[in-house]
C-alpha positions in Angstrom: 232.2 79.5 74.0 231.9 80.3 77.9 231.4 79.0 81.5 231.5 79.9 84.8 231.8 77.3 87.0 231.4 78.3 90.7 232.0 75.8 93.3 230.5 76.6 96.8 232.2 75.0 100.3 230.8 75.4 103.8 234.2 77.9 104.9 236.1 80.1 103.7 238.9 78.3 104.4 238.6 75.6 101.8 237.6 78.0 99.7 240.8 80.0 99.7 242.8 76.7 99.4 241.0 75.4 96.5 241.7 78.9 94.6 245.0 78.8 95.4 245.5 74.7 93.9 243.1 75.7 90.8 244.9 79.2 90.1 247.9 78.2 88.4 245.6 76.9 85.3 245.3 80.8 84.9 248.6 81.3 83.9 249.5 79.9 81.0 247.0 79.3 78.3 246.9 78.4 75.0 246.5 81.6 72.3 242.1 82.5 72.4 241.6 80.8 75.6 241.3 82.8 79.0 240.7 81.1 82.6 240.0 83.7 85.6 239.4 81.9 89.0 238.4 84.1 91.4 237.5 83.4 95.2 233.9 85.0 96.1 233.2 84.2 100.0 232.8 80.9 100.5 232.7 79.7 97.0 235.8 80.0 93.6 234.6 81.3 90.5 235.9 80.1 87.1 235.5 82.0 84.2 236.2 80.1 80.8 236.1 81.6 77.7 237.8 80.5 74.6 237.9 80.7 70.7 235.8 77.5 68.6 238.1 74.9 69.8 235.6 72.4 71.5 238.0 70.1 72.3 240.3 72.8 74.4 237.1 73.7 76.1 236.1 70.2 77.5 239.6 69.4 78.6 240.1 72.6 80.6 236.7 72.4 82.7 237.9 69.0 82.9 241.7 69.9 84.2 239.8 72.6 87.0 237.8 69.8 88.2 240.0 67.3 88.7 242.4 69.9 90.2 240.0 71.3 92.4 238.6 67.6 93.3 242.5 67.0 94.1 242.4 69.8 96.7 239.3 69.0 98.2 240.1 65.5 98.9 243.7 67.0 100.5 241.7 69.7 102.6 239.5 66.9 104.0 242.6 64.8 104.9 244.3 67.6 106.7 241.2 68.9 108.2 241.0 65.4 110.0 244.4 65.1 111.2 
């Protein structure tokens, strides 16, 4: 199974800081499962690809998300300070 999730922002600047909160999930993964977040422009690119575990699958676009939700949200705060 695969995905690529891309997630576009209006600057580059949130952009960057989102790649940077999501990129430790590349790191360390479980044994058949690869996650390669890359920042494109204005927008991060997630590549997911892992072996017939569903379950693994679900709960790692799920972990980027809320990661990258996380970041957002903190961007926004600091943006308006």
């Amino acid at each position: 199974m695969q995905a690529t999730i891309t997630l576009e922002y209006d600057d580059k600047e949130t952009a960057t800081a989102v790649a940077k909160a999501v990129s430790p999930d590349n790191l360390k993964t479980p044994p058949g499962l690869t996650v390669i977040s890359k920042l494109e422009n204005n927008s991060v690119v997630t590549d997911i690809k892992i072996e017939n575990k569903l379950a693994t699958f679900i709960a790692t676009i799920d972990d980027l998300l809320s990661c990258a939700s996380a970041a957002e949200k903190t961007v926004k705060v600091l943006k308006n300070k």
